[in-house]
Residue frames as a rotation matrix with the C-alpha (Angstrom) as fourth column:
UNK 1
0.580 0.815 0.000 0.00
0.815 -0.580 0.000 0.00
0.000 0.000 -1.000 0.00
UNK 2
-0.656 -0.500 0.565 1.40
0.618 -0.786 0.022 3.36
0.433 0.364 0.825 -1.12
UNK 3
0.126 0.663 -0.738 0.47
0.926 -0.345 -0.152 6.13
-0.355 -0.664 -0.657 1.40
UNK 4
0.187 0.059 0.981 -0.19
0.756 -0.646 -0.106 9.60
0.628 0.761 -0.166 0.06
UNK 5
-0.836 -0.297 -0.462 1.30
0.545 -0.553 -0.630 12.71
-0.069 -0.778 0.624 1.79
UNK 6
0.323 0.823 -0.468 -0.79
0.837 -0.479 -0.265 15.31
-0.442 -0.306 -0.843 2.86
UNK 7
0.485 -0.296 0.823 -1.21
0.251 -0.854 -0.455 18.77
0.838 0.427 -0.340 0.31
UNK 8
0.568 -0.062 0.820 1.37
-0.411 -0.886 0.217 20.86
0.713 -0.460 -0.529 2.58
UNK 9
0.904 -0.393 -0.166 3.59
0.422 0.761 0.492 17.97
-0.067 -0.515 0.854 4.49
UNK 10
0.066 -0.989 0.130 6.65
0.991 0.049 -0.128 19.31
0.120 0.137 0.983 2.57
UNK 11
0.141 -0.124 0.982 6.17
0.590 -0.786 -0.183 22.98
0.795 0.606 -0.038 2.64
UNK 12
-0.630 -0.594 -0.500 7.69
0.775 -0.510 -0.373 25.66
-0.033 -0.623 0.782 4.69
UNK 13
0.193 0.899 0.394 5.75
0.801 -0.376 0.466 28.78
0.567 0.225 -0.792 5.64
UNK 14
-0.892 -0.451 0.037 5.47
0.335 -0.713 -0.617 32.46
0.305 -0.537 0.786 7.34
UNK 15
-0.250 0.866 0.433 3.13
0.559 -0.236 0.795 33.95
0.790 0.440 -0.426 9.77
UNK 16
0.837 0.303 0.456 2.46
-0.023 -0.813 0.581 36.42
0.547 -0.497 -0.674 12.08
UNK 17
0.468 -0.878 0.100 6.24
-0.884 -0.465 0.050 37.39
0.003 -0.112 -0.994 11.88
UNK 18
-0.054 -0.728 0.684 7.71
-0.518 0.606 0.604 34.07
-0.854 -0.321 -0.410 11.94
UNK 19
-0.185 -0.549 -0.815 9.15
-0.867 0.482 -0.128 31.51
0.463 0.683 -0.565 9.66
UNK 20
-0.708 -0.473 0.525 7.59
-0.644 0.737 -0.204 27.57
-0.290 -0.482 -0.827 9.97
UNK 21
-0.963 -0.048 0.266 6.52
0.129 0.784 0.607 24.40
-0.238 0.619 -0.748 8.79
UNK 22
-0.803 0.553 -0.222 3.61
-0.268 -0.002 0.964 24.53
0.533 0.833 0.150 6.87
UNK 23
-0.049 0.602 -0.797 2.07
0.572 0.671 0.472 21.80
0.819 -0.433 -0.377 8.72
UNK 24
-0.550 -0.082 -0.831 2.31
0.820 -0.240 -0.519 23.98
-0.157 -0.967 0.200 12.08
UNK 25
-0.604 0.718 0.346 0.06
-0.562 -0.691 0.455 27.54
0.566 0.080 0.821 9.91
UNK 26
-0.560 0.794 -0.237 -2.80
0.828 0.550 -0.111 27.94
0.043 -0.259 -0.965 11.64
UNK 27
-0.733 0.342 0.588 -5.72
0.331 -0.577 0.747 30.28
0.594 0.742 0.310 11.14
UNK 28
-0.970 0.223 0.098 -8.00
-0.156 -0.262 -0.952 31.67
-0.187 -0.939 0.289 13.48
UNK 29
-0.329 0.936 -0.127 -11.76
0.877 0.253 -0.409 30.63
-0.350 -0.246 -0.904 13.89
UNK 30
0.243 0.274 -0.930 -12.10
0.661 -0.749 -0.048 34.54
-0.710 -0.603 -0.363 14.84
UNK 31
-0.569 -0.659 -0.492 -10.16
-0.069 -0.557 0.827 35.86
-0.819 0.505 0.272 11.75
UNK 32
0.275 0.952 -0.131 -12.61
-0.275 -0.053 -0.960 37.18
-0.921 0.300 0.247 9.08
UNK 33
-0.403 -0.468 -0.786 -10.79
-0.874 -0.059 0.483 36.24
-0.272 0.882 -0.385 6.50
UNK 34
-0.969 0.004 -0.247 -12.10
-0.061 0.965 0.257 33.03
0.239 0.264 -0.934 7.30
UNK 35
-0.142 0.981 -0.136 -15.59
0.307 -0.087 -0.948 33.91
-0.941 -0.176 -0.289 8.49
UNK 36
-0.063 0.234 -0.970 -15.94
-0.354 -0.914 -0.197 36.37
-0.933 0.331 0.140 5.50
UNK 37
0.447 -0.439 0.779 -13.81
0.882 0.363 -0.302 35.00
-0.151 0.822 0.549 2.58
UNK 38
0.966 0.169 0.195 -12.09
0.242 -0.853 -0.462 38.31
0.088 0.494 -0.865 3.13
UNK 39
0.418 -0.892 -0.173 -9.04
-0.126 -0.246 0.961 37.94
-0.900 -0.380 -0.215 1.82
UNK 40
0.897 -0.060 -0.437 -6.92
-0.440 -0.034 -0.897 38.01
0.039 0.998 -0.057 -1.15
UNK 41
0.433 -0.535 0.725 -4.29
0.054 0.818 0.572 36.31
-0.900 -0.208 0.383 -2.31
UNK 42
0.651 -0.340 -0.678 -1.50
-0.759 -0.277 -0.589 35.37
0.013 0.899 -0.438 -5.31
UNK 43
0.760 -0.443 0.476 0.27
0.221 0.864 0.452 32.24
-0.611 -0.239 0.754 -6.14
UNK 44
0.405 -0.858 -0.315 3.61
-0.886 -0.454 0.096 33.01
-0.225 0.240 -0.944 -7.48
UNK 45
0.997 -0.061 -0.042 5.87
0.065 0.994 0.092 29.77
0.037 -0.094 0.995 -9.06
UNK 46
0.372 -0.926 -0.058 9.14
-0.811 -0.355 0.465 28.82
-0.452 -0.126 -0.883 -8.70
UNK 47
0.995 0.033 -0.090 10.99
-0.092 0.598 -0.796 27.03
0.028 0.801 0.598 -11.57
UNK 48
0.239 -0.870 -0.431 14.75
0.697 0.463 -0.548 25.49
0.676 -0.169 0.717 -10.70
UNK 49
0.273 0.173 -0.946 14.80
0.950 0.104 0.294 27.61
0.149 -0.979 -0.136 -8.35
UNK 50
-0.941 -0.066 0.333 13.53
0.322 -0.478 0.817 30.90
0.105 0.876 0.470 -9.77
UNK 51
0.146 0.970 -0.192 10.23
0.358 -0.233 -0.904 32.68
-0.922 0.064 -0.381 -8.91
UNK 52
-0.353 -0.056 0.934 8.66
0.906 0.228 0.356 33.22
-0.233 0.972 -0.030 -12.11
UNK 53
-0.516 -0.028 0.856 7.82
0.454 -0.857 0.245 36.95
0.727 0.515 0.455 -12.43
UNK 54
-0.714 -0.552 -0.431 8.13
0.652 -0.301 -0.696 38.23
0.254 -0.778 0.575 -9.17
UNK 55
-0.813 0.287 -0.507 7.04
0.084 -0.804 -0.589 41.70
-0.577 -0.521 0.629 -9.32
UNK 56
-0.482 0.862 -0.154 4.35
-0.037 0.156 0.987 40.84
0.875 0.482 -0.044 -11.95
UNK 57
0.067 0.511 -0.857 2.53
0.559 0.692 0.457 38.99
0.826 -0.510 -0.240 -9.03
UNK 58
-0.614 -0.448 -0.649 3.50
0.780 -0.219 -0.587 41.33
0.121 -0.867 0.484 -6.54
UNK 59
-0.937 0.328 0.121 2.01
-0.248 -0.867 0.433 44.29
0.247 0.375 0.893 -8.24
UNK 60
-0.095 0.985 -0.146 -1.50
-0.184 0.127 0.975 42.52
0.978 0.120 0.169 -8.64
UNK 61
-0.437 0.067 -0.897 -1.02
0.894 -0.080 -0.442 41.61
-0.101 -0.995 -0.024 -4.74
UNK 62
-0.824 -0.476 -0.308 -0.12
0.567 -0.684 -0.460 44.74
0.009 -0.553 0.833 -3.94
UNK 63
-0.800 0.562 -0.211 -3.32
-0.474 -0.376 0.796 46.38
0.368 0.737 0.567 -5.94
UNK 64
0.009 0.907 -0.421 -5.74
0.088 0.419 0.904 43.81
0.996 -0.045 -0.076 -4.24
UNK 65
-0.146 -0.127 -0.981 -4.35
0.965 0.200 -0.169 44.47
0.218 -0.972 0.093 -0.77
UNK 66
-0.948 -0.250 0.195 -5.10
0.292 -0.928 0.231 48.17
0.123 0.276 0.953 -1.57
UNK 67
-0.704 0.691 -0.167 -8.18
0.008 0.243 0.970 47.23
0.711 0.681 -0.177 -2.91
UNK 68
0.348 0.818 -0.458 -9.69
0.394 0.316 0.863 45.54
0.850 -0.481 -0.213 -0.17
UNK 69
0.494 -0.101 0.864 -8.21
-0.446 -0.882 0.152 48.17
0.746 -0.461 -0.481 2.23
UNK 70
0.827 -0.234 -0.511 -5.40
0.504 0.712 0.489 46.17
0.249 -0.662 0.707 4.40
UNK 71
0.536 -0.373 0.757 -3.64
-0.019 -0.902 -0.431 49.03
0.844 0.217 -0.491 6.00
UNK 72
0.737 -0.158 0.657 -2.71
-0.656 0.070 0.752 47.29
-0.164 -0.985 -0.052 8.84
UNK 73
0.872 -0.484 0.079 0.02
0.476 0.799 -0.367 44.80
0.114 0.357 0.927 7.27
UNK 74
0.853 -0.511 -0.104 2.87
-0.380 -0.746 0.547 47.02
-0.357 -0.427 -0.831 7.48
UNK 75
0.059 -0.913 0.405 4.89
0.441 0.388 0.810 45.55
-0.896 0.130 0.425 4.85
UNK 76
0.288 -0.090 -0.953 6.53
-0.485 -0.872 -0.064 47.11
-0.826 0.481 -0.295 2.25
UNK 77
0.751 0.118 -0.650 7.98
-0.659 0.202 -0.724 45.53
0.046 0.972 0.230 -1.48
UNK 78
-0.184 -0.900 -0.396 10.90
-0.741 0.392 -0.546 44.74
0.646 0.193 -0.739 -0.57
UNK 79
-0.503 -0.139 0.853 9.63
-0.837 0.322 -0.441 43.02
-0.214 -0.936 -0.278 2.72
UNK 80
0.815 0.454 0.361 7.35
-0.257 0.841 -0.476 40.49
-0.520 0.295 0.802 0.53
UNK 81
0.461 -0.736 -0.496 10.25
-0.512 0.235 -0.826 40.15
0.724 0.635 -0.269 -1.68
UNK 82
-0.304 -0.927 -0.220 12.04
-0.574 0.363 -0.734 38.87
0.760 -0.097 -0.642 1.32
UNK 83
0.099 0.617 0.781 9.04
-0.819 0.496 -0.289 37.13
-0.565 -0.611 0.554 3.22
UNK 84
0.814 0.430 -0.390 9.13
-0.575 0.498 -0.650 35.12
-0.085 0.753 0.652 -0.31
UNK 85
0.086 -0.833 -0.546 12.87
-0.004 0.548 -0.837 33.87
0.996 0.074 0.044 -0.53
UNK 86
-0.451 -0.107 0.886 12.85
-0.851 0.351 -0.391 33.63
-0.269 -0.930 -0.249 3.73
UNK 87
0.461 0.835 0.299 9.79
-0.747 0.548 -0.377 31.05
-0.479 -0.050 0.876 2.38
UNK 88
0.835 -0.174 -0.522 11.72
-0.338 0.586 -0.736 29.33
0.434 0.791 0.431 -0.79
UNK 89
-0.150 -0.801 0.580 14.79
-0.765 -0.277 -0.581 29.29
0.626 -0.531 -0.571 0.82
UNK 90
-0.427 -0.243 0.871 13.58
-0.901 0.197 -0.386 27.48
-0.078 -0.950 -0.302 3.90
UNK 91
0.720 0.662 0.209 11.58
-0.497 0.702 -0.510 24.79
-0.484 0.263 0.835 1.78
UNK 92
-0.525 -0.733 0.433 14.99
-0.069 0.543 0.837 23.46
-0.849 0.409 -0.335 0.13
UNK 93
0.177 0.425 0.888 12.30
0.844 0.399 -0.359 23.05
-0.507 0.812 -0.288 -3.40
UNK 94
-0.737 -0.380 -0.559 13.84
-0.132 -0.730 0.670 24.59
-0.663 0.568 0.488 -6.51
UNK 95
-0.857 0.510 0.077 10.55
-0.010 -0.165 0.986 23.75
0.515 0.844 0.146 -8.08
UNK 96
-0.745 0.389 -0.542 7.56
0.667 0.411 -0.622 25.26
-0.019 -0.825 -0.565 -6.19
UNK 97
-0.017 0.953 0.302 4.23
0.852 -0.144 0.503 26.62
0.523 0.266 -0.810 -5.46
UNK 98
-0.838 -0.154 -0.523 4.14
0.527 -0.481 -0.701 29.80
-0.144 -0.863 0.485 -3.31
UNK 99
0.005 0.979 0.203 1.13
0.742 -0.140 0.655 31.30
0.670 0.148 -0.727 -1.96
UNK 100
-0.961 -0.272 -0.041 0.55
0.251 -0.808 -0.533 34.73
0.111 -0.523 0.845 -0.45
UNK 101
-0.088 0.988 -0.123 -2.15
0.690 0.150 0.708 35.70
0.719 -0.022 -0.695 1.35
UNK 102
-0.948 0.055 0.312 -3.79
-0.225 -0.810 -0.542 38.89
0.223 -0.584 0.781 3.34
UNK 103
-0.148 0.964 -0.219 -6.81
0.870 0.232 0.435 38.33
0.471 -0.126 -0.873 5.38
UNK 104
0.291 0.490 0.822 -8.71
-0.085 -0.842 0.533 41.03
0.953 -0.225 -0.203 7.45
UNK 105
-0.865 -0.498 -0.055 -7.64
-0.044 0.186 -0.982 39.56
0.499 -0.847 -0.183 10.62
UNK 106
-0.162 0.834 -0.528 -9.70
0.927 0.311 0.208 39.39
0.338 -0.456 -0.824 13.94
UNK 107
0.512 0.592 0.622 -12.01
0.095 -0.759 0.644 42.07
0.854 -0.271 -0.445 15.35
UNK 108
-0.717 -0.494 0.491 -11.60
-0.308 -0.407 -0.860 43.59
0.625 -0.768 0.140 18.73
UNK 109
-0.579 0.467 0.668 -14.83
-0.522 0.416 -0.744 43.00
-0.626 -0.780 0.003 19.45
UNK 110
-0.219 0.708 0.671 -18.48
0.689 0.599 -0.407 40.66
-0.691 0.373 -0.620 18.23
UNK 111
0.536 0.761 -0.365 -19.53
0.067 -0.469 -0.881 43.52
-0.842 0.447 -0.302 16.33
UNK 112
0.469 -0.254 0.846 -17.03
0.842 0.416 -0.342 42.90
-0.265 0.873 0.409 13.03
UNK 113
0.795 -0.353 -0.492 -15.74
-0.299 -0.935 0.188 46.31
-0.527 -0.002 -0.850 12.86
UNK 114
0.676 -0.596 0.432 -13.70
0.734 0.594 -0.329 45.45
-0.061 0.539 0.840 9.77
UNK 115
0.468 -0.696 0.544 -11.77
-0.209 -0.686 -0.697 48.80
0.858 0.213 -0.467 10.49
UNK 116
0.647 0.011 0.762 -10.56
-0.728 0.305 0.614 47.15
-0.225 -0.952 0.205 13.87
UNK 117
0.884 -0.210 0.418 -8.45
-0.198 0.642 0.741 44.73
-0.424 -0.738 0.526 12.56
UNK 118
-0.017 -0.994 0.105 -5.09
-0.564 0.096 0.820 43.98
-0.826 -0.045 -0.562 12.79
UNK 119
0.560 0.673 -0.484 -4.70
-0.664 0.014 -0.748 42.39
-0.496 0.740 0.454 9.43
UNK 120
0.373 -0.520 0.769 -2.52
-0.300 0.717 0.630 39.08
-0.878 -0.465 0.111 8.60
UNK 121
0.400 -0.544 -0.738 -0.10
-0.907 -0.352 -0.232 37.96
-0.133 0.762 -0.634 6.23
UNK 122
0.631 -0.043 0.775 0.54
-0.301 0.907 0.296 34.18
-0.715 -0.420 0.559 5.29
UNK 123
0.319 -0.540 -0.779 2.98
-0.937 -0.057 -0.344 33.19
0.141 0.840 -0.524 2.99
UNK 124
0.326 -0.263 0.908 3.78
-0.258 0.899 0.353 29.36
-0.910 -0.349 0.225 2.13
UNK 125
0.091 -0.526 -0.846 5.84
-0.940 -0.326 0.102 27.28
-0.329 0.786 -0.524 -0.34
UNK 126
0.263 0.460 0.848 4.80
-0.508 0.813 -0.284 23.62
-0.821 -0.356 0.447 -1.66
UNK 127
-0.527 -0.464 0.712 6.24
0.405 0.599 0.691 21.24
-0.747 0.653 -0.128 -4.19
UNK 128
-0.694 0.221 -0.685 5.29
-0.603 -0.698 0.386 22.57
-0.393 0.681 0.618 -7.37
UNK 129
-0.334 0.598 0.729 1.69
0.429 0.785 -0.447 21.04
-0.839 0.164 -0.518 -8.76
UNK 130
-0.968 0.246 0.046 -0.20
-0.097 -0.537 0.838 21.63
0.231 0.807 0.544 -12.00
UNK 131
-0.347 0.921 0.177 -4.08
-0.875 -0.249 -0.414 21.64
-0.338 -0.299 0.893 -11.91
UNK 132
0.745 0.665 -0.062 -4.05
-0.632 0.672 -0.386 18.97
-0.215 0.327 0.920 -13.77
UNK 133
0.676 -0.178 0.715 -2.45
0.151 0.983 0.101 15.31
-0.721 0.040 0.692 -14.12
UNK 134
-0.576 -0.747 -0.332 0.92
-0.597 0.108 0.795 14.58
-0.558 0.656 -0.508 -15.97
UNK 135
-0.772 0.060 0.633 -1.61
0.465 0.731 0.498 11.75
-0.433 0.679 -0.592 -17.38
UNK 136
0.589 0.783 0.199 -4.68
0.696 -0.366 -0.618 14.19
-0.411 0.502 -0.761 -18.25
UNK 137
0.157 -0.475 -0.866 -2.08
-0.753 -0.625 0.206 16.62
-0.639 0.620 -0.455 -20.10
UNK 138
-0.696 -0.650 -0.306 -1.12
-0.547 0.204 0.812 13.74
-0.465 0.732 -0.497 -22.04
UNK 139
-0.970 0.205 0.128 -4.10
0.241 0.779 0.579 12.17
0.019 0.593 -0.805 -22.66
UNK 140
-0.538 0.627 0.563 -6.96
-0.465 -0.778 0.423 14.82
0.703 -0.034 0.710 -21.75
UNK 141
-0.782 0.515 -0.351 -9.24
0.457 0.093 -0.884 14.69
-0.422 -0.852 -0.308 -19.20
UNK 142
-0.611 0.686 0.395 -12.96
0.591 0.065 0.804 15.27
0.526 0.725 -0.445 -18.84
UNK 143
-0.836 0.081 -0.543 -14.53
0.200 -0.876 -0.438 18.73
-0.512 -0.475 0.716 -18.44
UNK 144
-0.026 0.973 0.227 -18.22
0.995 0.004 0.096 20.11
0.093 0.229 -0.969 -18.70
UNK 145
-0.858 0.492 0.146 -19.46
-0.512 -0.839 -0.186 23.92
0.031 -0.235 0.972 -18.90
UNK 146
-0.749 0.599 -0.284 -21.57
0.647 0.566 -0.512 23.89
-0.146 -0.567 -0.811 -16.13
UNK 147
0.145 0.984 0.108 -24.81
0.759 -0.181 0.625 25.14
0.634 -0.008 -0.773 -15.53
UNK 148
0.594 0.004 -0.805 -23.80
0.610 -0.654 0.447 27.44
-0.525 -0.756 -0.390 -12.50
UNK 149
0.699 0.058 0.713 -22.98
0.282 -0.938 -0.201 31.02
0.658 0.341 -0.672 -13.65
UNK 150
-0.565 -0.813 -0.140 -19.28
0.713 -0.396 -0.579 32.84
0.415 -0.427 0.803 -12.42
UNK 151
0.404 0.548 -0.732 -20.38
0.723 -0.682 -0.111 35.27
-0.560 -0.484 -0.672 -9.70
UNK 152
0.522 -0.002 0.853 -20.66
0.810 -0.313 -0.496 38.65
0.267 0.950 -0.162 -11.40
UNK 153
-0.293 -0.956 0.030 -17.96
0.729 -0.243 -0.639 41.30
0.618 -0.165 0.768 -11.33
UNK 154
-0.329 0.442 0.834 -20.31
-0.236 -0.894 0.381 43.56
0.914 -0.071 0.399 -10.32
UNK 155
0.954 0.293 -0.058 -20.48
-0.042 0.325 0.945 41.33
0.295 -0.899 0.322 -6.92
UNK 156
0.809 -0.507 0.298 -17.28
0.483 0.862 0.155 40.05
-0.335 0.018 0.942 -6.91
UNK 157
0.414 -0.684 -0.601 -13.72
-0.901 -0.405 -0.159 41.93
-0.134 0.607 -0.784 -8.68
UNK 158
0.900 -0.395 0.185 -12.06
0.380 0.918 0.113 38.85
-0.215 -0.031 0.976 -10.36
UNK 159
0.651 -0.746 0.140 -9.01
0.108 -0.092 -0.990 40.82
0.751 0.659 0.020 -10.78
UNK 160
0.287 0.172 0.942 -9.24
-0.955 -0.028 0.296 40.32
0.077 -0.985 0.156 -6.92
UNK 161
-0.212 -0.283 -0.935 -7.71
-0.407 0.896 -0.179 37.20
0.889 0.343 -0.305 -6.55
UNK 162
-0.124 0.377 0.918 -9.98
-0.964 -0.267 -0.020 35.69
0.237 -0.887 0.396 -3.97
UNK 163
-0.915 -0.377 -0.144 -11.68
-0.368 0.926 -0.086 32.54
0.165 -0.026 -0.986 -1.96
UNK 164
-0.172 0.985 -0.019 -15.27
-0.445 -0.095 -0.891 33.28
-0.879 -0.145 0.454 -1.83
UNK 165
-0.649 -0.532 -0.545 -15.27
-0.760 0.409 0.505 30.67
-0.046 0.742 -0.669 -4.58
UNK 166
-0.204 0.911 0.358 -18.95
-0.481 0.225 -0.847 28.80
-0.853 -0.345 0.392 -4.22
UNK 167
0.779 0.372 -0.505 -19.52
-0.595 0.183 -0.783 28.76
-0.199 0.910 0.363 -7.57
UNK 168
-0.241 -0.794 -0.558 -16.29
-0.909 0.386 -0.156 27.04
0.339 0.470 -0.815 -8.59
UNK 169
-0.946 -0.159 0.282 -17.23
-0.266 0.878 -0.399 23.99
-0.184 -0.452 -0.873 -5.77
UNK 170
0.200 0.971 -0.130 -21.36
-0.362 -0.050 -0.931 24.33
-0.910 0.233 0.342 -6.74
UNK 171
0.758 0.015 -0.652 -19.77
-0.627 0.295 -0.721 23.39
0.182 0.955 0.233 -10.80
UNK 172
-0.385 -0.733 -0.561 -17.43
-0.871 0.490 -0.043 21.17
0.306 0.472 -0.827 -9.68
UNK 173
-0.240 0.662 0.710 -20.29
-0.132 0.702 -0.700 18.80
-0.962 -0.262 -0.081 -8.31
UNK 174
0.816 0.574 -0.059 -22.13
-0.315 0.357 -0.879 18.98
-0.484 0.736 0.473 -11.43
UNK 175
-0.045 -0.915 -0.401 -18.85
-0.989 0.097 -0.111 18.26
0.141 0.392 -0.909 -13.00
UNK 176
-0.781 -0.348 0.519 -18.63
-0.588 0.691 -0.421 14.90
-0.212 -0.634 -0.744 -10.87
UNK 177
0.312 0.850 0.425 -22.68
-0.082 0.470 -0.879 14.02
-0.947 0.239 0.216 -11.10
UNK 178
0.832 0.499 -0.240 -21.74
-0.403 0.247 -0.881 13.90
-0.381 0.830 0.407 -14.95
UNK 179
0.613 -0.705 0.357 -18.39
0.482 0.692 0.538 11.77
-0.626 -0.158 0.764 -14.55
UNK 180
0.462 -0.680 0.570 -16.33
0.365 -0.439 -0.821 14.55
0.808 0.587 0.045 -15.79
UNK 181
0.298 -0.158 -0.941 -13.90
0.953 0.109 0.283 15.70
0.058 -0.981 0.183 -13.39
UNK 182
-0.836 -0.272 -0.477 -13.19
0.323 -0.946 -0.026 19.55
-0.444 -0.176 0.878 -14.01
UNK 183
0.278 0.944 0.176 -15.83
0.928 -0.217 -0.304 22.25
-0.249 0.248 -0.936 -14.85
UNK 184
-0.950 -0.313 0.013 -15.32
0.313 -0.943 0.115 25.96
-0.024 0.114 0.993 -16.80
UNK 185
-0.196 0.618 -0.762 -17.94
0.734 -0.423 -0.532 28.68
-0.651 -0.663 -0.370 -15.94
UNK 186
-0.264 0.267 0.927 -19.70
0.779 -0.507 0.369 31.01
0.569 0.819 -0.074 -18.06
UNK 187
-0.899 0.077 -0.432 -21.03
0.384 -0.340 -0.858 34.31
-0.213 -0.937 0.277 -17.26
UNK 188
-0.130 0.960 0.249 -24.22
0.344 0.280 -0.896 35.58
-0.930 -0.031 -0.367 -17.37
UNK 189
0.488 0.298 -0.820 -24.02
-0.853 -0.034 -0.520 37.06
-0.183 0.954 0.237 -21.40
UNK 190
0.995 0.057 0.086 -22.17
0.003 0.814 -0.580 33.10
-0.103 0.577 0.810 -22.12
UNK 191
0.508 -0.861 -0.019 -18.72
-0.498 -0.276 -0.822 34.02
0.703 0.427 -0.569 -22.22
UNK 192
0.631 -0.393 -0.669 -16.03
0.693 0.674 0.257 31.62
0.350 -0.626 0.697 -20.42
UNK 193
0.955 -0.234 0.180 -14.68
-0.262 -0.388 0.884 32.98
-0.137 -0.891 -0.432 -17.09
C-alpha cells in the first residue's frame, strides 16, 4: 500500500512574523478572512529555483491588498520580496508553489468592525503542482461547462484574486454528477470565465 502525503507535508511557511513548517500555519476561527472570505491572495511559481515573475505577481497583490483596504500589514515591497525567498529558501524546493495571502484579521470586538483589525499575512511554499495530471495533459481529461454562472464582477472583482469561490465547488459537483472531473464557468451574457 502506497500512502499519500498530505497537500502541505513538505512545505515551509510564514506567519504572524515568523518563519515555519507549513504543517504547524494555523488560522484563526475569529479571523474574518475566514468567516468572511475576506481575503486576497496570489500564487507566485518557482521554476529550478527561480520565482517566475516576481514583481508581476506582486504588483496585482499589492493592488488587491489596496483594494480591499489592508492598511494594517505594514509591509513594504521589498519586505514580501524577502518574506518570499525567507519562504523558498527554507523549503529546500527549486521547483515550487508559493502562496501569499492577506486576510482582514480578527475584530476587537463581536460587532465585526472590519476597520478594527489587525490584518494578517501568510505566505507558504509547496512542491510545485499543475491543476491537472501529468496523465490528463497527455491524454486529456474530462470537463463540462456547467450550468452554475461565475459570480458577477459587479459582486465580486475577479481581478481580486480571492476565496469566496462557491460557484467554482457548486460546478465542480455537477462536474462529478456527470463523470467529468473539471468544470469551466460562463457568465451571465455566455462568455467563459
Amino acid at each position: 500500500m502506497t500512502l499519500q502525503r498530505e497537500y502541505g507535508s513538505e512545505g515551509f511557511g510564514f506567519m504572524d512574523g515568523e518563519y515555519l513548517p507549513m504543517s504547524e500555519m494555523r488560522i484563526p476561527v475569529t479571523d474574518l478572512g475566514f468567516q468572511l472570505s475576506d481575503m486576497c491572495y496570489d500564487a507566485l511559481h518557482i521554476y529550478e529555483g527561480q520565482y517566475f515573475r516576481m514583481d508581476d505577481h506582486l504588483d496585482r497583490f499589492e493592488g488587491a491588498v489596496e483594494s480591499r483596504r489592508y492598511e494594517t500589514l505594514g509591509i513594504n515591497r521589498q519586505g514580501f520580496r524577502d518574506i518570499l525567498m525567507g519562504c523558498a529558501s527554507r523549503s529546500g524546493l527549486r521547483n515550487a508553489m508559493v502562496t501569499i495571502i492577506a486576510t482582514r484579521g480578527v475584530p476587537n470586538s463581536g460587532h465585526k468592525d472590519l476597520r478594527s483589525c489587525q490584518n494578517r499575512l501568510m505566505v507558504w511554499a509547496v512542491p510545485y503542482y499543475s491543476v491537472v495530471t501529468e496523465e490528463e495533459n497527455k491524454n486529456g481529461c474530462d470537463i463540462i461547462i456547467a450550468d452554475t454562472l461565475r459570480i458577477p464582477p459587479e459582486a465580486v472583482d475577479p481581478e481580486i484574486k480571492n476565496y469566496g469561490r462557491l460557484d467554482f465547488v457548486r460546478s465542480l459537483f455537477e462536474a462529478y454528477e456527470r463523470d467529468a472531473r473539471y468544470a469551466v464557468l460562463l457568465d451571465s451574457d455566455g462568455n467563459v470565465t
